[in-house]
C-alpha angles and dihedrals in degrees: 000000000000115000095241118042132226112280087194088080116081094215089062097039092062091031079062104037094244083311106313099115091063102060108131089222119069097324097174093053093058092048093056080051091054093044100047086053092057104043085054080059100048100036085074096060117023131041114258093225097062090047091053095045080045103052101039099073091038089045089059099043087054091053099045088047086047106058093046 
């Protein structure tokens, strides 16, 4: 298996976050960044609670796409 995945599928390309997650300096770091952004976004909109009930079961299913 390559060390960096395919971005043209679209499995790795969310299982990355569009490639962040793949930056060789600190990657988790950058995607807290992201995900704090975007928590900021949504919190304004949506209840947290209904995001979190949502994306764990869709987090899971990417990861477990992802690493087949």
């Amino acid at each position: 298996m390559s060390k960096f995945p395919d971005l043209k599928n679209p499995i790795h390309f969310i299982a990355t976050l569009g490639g962040i997650g793949k930056i060789p300096i600190a990657p988790g770091t950058w995607g807290s960044v992201f995900a704090f952004l975007v928590f900021i976004y949504i919190s304004h909109y949506v209840d947290m609670l209904i995001v979190v009930i949502l994306s764990i079961p869709f987090s899971i299913w990417i990861c477990e796409k992802a690493s087949i």
